[in-house]
Z-matrix of the N, CA and C atoms (Angstrom, degrees):
N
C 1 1.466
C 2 1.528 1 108.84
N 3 1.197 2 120.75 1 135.36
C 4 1.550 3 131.07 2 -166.07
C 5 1.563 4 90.09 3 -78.46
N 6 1.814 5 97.74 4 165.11
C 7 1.475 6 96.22 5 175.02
C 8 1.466 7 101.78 6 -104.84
N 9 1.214 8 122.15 7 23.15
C 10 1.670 9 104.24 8 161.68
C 11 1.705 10 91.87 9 -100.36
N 12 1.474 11 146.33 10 -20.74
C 13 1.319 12 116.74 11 165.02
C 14 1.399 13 145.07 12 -82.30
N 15 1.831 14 81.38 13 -1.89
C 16 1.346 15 110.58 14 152.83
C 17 1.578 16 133.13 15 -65.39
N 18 1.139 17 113.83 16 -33.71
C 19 1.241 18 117.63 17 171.51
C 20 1.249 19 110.12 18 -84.69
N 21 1.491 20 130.59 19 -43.12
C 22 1.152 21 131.14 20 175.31
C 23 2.080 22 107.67 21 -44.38
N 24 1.235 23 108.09 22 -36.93
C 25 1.362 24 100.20 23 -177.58
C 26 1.909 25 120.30 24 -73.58
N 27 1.522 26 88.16 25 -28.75
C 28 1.131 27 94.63 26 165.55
C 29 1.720 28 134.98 27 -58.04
N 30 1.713 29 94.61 28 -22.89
C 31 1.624 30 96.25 29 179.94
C 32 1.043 31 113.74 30 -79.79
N 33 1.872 32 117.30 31 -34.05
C 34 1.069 33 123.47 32 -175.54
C 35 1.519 34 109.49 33 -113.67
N 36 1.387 35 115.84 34 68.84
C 37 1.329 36 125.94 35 177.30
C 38 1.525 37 117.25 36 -77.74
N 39 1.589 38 115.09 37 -6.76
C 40 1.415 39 116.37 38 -167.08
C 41 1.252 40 119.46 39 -108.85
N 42 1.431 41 102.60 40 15.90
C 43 1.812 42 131.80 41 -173.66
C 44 1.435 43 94.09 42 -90.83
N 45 1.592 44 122.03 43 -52.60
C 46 1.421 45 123.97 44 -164.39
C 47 1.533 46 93.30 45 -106.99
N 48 1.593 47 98.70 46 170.73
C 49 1.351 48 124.84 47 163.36
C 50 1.258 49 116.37 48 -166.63
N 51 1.624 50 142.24 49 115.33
C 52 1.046 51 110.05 50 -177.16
C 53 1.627 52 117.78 51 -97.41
N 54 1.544 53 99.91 52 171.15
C 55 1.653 54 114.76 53 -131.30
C 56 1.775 55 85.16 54 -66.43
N 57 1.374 56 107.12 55 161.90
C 58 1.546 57 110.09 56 177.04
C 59 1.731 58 104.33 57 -90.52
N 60 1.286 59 80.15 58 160.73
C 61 1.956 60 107.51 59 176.39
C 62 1.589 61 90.61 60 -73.42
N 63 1.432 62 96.22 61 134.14
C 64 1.571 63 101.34 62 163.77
C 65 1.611 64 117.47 63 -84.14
N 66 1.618 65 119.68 64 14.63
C 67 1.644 66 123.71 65 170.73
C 68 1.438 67 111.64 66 -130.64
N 69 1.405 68 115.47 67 96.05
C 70 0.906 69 125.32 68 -158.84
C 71 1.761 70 110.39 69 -122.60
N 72 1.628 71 95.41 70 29.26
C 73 1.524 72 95.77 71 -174.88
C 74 1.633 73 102.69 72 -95.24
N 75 1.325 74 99.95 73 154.90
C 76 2.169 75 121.78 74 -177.59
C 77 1.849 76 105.67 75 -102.50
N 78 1.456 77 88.91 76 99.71
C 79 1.247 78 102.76 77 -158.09
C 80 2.051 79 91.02 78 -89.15
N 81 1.377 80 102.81 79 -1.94
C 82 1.594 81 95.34 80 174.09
C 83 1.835 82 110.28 81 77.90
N 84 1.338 83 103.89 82 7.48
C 85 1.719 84 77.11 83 -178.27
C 86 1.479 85 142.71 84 -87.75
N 87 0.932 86 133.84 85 -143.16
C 88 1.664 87 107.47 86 179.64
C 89 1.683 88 98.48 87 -100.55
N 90 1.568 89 107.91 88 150.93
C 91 1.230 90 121.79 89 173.90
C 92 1.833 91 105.72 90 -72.12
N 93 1.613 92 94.33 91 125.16
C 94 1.955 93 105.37 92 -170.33
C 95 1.500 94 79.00 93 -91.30
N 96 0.918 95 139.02 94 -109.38
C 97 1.750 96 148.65 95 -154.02
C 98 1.454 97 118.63 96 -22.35
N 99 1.419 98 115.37 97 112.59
C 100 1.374 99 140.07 98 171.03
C 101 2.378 100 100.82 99 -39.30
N 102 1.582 101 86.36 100 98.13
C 103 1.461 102 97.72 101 179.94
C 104 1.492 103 99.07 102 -44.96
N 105 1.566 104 99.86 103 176.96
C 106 1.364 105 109.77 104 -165.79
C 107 1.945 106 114.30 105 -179.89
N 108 1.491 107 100.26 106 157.02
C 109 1.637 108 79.88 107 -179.46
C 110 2.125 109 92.61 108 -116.68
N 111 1.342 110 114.73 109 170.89
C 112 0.946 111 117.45 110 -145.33
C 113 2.029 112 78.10 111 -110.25
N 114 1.350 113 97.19 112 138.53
C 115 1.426 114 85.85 113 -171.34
C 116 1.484 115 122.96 114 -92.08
N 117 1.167 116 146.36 115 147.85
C 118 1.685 117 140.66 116 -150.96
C 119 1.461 118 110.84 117 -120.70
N 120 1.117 119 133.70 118 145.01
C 121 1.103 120 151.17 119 161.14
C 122 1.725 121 139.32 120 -116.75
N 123 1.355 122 113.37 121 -161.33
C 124 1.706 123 85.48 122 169.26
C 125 1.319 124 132.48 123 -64.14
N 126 1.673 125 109.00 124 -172.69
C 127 1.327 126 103.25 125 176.14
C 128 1.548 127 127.54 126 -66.64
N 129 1.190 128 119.86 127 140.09
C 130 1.986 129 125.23 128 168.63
C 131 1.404 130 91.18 129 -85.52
N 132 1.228 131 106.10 130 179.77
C 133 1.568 132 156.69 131 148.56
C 134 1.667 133 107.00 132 -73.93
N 135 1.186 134 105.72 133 103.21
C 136 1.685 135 108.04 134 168.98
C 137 1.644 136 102.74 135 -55.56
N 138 1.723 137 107.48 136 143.28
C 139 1.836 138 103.34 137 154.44
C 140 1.529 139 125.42 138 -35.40
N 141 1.406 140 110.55 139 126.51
C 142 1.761 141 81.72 140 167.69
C 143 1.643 142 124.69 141 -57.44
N 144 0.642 143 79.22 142 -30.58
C 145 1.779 144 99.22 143 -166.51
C 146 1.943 145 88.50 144 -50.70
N 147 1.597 146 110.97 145 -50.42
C 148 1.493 147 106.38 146 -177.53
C 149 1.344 148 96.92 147 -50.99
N 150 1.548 149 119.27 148 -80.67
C 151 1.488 150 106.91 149 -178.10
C 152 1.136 151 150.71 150 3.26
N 153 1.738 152 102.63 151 -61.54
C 154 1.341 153 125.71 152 160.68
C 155 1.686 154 121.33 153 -63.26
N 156 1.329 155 118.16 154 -20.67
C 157 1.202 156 113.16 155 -172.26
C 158 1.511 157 102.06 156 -105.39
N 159 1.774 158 116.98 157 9.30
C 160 1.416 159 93.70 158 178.11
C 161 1.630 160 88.84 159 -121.20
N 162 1.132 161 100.51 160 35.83
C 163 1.545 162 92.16 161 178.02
C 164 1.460 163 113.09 162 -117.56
N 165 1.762 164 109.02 163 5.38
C 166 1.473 165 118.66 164 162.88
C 167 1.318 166 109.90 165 -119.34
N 168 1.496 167 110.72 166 7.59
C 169 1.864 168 108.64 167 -162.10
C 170 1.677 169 86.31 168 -137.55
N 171 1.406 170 142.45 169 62.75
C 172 1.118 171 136.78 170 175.93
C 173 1.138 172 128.46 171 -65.33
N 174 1.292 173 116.57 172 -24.70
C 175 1.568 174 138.63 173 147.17
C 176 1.134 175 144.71 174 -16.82
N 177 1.869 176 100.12 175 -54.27
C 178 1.185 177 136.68 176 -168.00
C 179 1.859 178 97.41 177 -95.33
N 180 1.196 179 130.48 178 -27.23
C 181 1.290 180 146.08 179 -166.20
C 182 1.496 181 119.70 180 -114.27
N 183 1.431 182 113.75 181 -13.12
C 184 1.217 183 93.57 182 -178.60
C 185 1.685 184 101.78 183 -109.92
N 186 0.985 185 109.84 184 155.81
C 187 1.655 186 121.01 185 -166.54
C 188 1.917 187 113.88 186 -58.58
N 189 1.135 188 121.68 187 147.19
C 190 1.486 189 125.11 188 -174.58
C 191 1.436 190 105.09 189 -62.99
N 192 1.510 191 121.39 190 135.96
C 193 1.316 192 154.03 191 -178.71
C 194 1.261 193 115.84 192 -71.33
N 195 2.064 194 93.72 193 -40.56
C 196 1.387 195 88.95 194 -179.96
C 197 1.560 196 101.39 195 -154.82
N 198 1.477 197 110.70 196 165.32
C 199 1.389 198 106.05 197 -159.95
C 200 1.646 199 100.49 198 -68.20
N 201 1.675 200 112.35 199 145.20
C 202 1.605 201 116.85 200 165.07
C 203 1.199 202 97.10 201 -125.03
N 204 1.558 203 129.85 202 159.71
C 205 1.412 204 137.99 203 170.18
C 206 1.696 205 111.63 204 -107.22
N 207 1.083 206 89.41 205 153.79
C 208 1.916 207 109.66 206 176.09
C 209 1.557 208 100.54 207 -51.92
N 210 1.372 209 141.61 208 129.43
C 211 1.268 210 126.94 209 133.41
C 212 1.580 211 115.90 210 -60.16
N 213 1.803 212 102.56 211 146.42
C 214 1.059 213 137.60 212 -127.89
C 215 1.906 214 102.18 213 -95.05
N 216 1.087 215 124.11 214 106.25
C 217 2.039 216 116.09 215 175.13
C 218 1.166 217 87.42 216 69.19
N 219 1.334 218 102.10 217 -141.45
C 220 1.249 219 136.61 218 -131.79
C 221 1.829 220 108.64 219 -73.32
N 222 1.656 221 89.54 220 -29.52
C 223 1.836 222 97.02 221 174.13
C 224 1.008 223 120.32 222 -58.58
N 225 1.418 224 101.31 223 -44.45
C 226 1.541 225 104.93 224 -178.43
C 227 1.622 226 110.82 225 -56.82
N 228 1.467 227 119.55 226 -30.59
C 229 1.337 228 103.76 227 -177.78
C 230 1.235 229 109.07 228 -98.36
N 231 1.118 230 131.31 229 -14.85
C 232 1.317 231 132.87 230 178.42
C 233 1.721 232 102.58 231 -56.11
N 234 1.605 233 120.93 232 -47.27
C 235 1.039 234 121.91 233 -163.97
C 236 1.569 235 97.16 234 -94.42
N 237 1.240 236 144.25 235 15.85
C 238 0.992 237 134.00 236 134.35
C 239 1.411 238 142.26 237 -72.49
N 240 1.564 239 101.63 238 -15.70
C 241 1.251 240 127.11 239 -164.33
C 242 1.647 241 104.04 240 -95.51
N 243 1.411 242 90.69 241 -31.87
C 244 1.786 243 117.58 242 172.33
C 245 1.501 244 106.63 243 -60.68
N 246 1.706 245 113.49 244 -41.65
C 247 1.639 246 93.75 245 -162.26
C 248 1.715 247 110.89 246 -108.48
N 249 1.766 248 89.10 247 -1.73
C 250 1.928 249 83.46 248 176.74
C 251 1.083 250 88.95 249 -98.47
N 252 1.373 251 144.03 250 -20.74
C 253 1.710 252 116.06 251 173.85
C 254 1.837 253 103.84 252 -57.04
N 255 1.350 254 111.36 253 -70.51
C 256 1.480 255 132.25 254 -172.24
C 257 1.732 256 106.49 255 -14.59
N 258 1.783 257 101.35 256 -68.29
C 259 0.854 258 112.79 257 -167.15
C 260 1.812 259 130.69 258 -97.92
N 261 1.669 260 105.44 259 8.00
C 262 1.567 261 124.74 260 140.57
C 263 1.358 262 113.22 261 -90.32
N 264 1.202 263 123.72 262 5.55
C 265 2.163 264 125.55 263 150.63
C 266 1.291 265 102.11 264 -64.00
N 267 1.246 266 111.08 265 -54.27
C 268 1.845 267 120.91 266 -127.86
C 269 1.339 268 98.52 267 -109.11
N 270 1.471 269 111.48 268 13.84
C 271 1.681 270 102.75 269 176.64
C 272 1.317 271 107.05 270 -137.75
N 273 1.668 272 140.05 271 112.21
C 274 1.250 273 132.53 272 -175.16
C 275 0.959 274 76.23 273 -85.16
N 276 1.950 275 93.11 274 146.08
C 277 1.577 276 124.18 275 170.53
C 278 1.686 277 91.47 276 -77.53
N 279 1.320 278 111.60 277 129.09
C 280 1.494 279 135.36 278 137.50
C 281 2.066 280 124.17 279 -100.95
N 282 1.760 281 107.12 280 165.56
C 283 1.345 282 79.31 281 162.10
C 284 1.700 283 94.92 282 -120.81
N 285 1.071 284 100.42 283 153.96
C 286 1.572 285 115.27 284 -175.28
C 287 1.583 286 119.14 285 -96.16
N 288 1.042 287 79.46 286 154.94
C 289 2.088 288 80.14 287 -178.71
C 290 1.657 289 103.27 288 -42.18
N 291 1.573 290 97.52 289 149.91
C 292 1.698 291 110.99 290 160.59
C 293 1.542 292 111.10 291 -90.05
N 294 1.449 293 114.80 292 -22.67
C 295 1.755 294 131.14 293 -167.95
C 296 1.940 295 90.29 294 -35.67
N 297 1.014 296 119.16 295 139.92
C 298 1.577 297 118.29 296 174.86
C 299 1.164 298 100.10 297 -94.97
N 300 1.562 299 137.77 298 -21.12
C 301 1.389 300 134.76 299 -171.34
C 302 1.504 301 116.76 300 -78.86
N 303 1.549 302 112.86 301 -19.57
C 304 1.200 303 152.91 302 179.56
C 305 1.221 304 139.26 303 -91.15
N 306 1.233 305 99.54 304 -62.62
C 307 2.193 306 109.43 305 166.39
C 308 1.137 307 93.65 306 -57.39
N 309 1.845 308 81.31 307 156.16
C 310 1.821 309 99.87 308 176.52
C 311 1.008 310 91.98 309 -176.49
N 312 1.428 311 132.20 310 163.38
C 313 1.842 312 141.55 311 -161.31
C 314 1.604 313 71.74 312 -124.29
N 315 1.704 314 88.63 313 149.44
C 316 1.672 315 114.74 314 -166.71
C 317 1.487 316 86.62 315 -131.19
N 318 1.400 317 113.04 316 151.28
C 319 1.386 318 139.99 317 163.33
C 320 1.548 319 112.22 318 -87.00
N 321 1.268 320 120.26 319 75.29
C 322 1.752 321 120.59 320 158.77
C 323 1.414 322 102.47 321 67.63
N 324 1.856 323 103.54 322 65.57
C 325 1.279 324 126.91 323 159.50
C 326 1.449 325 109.68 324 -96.64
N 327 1.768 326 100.90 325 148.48
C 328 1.685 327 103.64 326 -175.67
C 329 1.302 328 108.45 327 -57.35
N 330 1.538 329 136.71 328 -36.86
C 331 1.074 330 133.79 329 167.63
C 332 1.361 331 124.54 330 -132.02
N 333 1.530 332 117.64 331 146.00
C 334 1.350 333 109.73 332 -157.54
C 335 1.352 334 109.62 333 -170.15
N 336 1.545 335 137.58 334 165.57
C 337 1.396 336 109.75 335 -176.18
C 338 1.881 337 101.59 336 -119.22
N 339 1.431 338 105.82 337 -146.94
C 340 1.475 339 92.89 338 -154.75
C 341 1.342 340 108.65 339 -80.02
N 342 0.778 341 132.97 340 -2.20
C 343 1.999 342 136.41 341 154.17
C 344 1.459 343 100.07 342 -33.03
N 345 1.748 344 103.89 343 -70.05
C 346 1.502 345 112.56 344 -139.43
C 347 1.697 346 100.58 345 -76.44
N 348 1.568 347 119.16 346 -21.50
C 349 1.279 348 125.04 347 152.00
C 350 1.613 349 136.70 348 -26.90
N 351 1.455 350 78.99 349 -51.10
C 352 1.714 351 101.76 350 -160.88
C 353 1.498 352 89.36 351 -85.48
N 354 1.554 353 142.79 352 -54.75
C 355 1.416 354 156.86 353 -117.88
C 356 2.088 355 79.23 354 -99.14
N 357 1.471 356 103.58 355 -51.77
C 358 1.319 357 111.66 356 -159.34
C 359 2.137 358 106.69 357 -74.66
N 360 1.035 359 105.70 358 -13.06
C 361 1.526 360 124.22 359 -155.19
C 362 1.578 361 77.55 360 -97.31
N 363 1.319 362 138.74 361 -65.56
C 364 1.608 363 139.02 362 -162.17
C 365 1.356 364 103.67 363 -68.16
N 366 1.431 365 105.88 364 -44.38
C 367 1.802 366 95.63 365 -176.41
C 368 1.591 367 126.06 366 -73.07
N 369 1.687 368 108.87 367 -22.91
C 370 1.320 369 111.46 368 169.19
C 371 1.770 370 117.77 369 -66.27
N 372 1.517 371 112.17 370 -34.41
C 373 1.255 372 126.15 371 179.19
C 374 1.837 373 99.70 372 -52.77
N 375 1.484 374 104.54 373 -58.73
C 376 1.228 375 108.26 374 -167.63
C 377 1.511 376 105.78 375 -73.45
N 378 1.015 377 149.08 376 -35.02
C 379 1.448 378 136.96 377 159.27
C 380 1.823 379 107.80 378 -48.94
N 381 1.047 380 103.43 379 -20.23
C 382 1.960 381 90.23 380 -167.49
C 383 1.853 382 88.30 381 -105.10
N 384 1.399 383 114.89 382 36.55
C 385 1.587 384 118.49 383 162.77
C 386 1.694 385 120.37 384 90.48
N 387 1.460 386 127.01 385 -11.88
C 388 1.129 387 137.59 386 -133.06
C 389 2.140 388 82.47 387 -98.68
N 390 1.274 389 105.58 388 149.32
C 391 1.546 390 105.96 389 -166.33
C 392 2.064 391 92.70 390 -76.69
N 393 1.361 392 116.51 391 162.76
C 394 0.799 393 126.61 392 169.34
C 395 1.479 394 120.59 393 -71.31
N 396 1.463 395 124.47 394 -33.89
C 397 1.347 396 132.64 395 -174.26
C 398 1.410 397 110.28 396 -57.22
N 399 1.755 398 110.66 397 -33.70
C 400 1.010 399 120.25 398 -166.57
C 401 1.507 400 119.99 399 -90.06
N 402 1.430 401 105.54 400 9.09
C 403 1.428 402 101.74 401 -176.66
C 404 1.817 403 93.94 402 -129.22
N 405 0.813 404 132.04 403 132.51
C 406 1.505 405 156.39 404 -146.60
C 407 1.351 406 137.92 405 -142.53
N 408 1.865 407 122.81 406 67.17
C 409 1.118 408 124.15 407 -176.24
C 410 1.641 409 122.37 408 -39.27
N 411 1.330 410 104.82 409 152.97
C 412 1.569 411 89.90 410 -177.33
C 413 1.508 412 117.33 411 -151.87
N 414 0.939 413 140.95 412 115.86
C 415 1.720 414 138.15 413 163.72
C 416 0.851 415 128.82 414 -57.76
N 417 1.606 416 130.13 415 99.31
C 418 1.481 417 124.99 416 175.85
C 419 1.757 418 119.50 417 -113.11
N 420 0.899 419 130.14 418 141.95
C 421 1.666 420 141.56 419 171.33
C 422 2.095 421 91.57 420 -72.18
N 423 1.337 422 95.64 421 118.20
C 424 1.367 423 99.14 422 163.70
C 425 1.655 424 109.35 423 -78.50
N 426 1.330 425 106.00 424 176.91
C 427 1.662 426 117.66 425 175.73
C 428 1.736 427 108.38 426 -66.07
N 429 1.267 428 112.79 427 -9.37
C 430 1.640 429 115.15 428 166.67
C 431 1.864 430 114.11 429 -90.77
N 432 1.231 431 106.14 430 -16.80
C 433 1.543 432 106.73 431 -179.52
C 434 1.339 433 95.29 432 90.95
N 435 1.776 434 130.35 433 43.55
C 436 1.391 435 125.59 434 -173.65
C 437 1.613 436 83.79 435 -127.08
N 438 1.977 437 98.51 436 129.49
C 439 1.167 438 109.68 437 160.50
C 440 2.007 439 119.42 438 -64.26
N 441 1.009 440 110.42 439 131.48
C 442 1.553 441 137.09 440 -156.32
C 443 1.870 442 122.76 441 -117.35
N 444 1.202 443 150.25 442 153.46
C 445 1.551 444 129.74 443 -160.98
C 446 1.270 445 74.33 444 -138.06
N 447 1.584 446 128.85 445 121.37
C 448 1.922 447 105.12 446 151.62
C 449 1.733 448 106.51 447 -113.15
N 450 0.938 449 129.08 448 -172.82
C 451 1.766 450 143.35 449 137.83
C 452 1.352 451 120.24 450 -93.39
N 453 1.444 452 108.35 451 117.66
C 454 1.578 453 111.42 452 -179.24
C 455 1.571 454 103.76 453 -113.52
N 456 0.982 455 109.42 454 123.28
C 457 1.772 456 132.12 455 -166.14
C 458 1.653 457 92.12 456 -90.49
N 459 1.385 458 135.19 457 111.60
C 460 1.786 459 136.83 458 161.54
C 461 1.198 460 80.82 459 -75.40
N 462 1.820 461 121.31 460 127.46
C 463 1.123 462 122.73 461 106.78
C 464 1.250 463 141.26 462 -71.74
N 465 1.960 464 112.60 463 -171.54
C 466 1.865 465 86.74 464 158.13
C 467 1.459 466 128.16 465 -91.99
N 468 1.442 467 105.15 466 1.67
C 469 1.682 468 95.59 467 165.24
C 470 1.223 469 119.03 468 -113.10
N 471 1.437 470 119.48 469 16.69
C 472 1.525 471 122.09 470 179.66
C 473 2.073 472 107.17 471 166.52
N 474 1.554 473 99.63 472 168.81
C 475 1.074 474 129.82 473 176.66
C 476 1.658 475 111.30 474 -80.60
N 477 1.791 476 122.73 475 103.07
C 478 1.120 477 104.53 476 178.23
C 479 1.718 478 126.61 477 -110.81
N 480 1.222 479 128.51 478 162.34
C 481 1.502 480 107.38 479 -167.91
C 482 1.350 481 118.14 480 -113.93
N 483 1.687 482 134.33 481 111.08
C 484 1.252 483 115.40 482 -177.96
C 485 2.140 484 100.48 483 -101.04
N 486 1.185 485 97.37 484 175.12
C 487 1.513 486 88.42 485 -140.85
C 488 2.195 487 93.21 486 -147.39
N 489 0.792 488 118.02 487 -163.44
C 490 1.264 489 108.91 488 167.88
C 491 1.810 490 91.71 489 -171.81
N 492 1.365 491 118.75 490 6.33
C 493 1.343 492 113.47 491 138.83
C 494 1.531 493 126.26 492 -71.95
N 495 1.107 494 99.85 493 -22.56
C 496 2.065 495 116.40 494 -157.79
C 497 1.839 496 107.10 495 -118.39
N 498 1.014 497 115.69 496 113.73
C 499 1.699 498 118.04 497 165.88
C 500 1.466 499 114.69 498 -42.28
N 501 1.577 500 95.58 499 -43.56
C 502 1.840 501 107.78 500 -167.85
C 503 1.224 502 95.48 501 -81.53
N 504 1.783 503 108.98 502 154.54
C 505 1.627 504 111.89 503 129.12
C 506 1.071 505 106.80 504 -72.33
N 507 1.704 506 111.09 505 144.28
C 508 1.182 507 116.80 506 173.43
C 509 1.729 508 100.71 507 -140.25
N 510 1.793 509 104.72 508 128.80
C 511 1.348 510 85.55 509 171.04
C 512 1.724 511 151.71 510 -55.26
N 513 1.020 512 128.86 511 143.57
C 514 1.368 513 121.55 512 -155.59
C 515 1.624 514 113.27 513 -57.37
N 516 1.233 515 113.09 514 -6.45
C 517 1.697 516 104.96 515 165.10
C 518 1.814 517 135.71 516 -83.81
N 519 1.919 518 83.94 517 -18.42
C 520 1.313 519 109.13 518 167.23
C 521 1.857 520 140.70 519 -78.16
N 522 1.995 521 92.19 520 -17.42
C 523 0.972 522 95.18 521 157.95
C 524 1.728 523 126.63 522 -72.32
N 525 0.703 524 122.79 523 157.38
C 526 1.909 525 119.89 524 173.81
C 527 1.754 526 100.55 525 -100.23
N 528 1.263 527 106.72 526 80.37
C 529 1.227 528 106.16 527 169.03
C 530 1.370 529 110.25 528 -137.61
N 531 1.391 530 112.88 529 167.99
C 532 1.543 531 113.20 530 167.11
C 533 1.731 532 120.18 531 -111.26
N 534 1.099 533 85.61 532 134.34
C 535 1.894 534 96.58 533 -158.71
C 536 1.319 535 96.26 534 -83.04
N 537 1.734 536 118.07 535 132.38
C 538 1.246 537 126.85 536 164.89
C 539 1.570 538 113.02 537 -102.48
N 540 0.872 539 106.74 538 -74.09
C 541 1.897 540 119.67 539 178.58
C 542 1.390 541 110.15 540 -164.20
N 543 1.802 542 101.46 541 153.38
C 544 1.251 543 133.45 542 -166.72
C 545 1.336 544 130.49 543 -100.54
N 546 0.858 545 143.41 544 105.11
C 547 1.923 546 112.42 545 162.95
C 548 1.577 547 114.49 546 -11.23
N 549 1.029 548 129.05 547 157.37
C 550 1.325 549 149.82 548 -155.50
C 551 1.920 550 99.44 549 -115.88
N 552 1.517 551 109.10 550 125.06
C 553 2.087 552 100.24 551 -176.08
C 554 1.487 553 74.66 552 -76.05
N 555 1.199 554 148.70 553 -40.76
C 556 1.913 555 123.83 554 -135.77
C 557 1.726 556 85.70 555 -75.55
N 558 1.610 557 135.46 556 -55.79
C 559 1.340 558 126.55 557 -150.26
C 560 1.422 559 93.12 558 -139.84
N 561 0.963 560 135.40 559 136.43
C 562 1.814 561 140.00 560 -168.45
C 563 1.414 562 95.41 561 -93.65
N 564 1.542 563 125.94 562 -13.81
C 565 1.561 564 103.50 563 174.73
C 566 1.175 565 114.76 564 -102.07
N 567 1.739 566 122.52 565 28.08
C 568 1.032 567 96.81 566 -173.14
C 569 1.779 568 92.13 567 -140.76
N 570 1.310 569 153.21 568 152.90
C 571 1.042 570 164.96 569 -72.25
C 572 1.969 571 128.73 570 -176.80
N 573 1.152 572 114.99 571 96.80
C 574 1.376 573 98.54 572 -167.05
C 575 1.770 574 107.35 573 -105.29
N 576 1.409 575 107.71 574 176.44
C 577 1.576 576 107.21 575 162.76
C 578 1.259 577 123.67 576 -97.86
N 579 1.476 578 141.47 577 142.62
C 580 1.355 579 129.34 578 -151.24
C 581 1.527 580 107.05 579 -121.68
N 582 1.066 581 122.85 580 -160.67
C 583 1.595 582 138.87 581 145.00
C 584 1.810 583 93.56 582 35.00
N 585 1.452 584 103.37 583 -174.60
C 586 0.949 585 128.97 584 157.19
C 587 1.886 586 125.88 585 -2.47
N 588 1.421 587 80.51 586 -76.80
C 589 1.489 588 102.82 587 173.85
C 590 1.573 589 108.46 588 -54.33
N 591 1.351 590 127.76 589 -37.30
C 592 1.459 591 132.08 590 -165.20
C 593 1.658 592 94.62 591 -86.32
N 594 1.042 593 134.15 592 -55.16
C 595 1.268 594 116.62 593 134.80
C 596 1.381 595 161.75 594 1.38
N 597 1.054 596 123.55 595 -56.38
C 598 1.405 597 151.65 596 136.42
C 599 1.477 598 120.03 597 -40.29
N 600 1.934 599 103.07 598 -68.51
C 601 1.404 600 109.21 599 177.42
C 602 1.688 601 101.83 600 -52.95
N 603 1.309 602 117.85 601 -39.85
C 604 1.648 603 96.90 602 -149.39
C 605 1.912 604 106.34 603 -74.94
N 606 1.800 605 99.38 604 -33.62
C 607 1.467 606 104.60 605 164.76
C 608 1.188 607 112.29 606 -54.03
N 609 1.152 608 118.14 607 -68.61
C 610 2.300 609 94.99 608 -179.06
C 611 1.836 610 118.88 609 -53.22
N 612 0.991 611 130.53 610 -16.28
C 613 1.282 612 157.57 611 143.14
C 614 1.625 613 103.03 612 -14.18
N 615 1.744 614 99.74 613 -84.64
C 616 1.203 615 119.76 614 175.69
C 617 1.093 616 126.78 615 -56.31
N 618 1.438 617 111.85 616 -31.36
C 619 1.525 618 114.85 617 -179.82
C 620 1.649 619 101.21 618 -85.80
N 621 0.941 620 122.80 619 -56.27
C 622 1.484 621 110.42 620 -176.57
C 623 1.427 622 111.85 621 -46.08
N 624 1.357 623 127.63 622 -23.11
C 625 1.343 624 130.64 623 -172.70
C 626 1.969 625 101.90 624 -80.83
N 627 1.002 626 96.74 625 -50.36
C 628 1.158 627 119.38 626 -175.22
C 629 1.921 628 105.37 627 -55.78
N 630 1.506 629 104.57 628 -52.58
C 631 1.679 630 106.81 629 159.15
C 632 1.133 631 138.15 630 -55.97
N 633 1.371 632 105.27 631 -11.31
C 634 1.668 633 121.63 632 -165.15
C 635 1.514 634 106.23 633 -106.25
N 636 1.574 635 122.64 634 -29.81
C 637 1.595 636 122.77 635 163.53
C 638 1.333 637 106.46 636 -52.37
């Protein structure tokens, strides 16, 4: 898959979702995968669909006022573990319109698909004190080539992933996904390219620049 239809999925990440695991229980066990931070590149194109959802949730999007700190070890994951179980209970997976005039990521609807997961999973974090920088929407290509919504939690020794396919956090190297782009730590409304793919984009980038002298 090229990385311009890669990005293209990225804009319209709120069309797909892929379908949830029907076992979605947090069995608590220890994280196996060597933490890690997810590596960044230039700027993306936010989802529209984000757009649209920070243009009724300004709250949730506009950058911290004032400094908050990381909770500390093990809390911090404990209470991560706390809010993607909680809030993969409390949300039957549906799939939602693709209509673009129409979709929209919901804040902690009874049913909803993996947008409203991910959208609903960051804002509870951030009500229970946790800094915004540190919580990190994200676009990934599943192992089917299905555009995907997760929450990526920065710690300080790594990038972690809560998911509403997955019971666990699992750090973000442990998921098997392919990373498109992120929310941005400097401004939450604005969007970077990640992994691999962010990579890629910035090398054809260079070369076209490089063709054009």
């Amino acid at each position: 898959m090229s990385w311009i239809i890669k990005s293209l999925i990225a804009i319209g990440i709120a069309s797909t979702c892929a379908a949830a695991k029907a076992e979605t229980v947090n069995d608590g066990s220890p994280l196996q995968a060597k933490p890690a931070f997810i590596r960044e590149y230039d700027n993306a194109l936010a989802p529209l669909q984000f757009v649209k959802f920070c243009m009724t949730n300004d709250a949730d999007c506009a950058a911290d006022t004032a400094e908050r700190a990381l909770p500390a070890g093990e809390q911090a994951i404990s209470m991560l573990r706390e809010v993607n179980s909680s809030v993969n209970a409390s949300i039957t997976p549906m799939q939602k319109s693709t209509n673009p005039m129409v979709a929209r990521w919901t804040l902690s609807p009874s049913a909803g698909d993996c947008n409203d997961y991910a959208v609903t999973k960051r804002h509870q974090l951030i009500e229970m004190g946790w800094p915004k920088s540190a919580l990190r929407l994200a676009v990934v290509l599943t192992n089917g080539g299905q555009g995907h919504l997760v929450l990526v939690a920065r710690l300080a020794d790594g990038d972690f992933v809560l998911d509403n396919l997955s019971g666990s956090v699992r750090p973000w190297n442990a998921a098997e996904y392919e990373w498109i782009s992120m929310q941005s730590g400097n401004n939450p409304r604005f969007w970077v390219a990640i992994g691999e793919h962010g990579e890629h984009l910035r090398a054809k980038r260079l070369a076209m620049l490089r063709t054009a002298e």
